[in-house]
C-alpha positions in Angstrom: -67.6 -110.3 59.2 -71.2 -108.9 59.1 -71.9 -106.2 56.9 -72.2 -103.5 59.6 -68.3 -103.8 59.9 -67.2 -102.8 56.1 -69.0 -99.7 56.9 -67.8 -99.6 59.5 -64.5 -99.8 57.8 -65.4 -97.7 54.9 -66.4 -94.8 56.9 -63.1 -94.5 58.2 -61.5 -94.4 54.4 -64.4 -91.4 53.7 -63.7 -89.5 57.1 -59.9 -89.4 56.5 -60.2 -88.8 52.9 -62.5 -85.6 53.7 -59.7 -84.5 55.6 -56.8 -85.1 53.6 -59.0 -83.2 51.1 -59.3 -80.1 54.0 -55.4 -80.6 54.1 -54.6 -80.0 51.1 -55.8 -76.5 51.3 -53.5 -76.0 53.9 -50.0 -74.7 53.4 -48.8 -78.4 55.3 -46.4 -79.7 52.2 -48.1 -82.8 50.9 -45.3 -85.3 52.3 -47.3 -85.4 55.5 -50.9 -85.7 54.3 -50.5 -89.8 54.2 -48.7 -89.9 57.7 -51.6 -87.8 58.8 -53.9 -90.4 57.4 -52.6 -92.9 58.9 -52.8 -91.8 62.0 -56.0 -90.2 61.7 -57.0 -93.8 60.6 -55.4 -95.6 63.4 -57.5 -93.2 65.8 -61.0 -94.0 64.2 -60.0 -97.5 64.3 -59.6 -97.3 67.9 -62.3 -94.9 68.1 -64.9 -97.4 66.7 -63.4 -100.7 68.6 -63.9 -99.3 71.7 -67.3 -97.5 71.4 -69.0 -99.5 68.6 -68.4 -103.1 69.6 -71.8 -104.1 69.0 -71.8 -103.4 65.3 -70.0 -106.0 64.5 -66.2 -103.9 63.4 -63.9 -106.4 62.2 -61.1 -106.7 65.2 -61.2 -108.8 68.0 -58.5 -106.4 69.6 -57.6 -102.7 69.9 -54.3 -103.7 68.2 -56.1 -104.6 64.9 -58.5 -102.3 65.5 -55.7 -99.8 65.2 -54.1 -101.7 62.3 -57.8 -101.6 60.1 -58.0 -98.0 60.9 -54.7 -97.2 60.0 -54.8 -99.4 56.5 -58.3 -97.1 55.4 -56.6 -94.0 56.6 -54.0 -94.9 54.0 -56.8 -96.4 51.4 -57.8 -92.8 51.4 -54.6 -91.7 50.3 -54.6 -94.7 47.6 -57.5 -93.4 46.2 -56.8 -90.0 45.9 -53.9 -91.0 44.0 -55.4 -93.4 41.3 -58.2 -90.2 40.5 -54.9 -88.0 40.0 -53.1 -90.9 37.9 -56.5 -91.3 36.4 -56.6 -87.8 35.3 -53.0 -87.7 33.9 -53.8 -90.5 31.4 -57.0 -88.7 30.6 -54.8 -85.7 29.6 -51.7 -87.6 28.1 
């Protein structure tokens, strides 16, 4: 994997993060932020495969295109979490 794909990659995670963030604002209950992610995720991931094949994104196919997207949506998720559980020990 050339190193155009793990930002490739890691732009997805920091685009769906952003708008978890935006979601939370929203009156949506937070059960559905992740499921959002996901498929937020699983969009880019598509998103990138099929207009950015020259940059080297890490999926030979749109189905693990799709997969890679949808695993960074969720890493956005992940990481919102360990700054909350990060926080909590802080305090505790």
């Amino acid at each position: 994997m050339e190193i155009f794909g793990v930002v490739d990659v890691a732009a997805i995670t920091v685009v769906v993060y952003l708008l978890a963030m935006a979601l939370r604002i929203t009156v949506l209950p937070s059960r559905w932020i992740p499921i959002i992610c996901g498929i937020c995720g699983g969009m880019l991931g598509a998103a990138a495969f099929l207009w950015m094949p020259i940059s080297g994104f890490p999926a030979d196919d749109l189905l693990t295109a799709v997969a890679v997207g949808i695993s960074s949506g969720l890493a956005a998720t992940g990481f919102d979490q360990i700054g909350k559980q990060i926080g909590k020990k802080r305090k505790g």
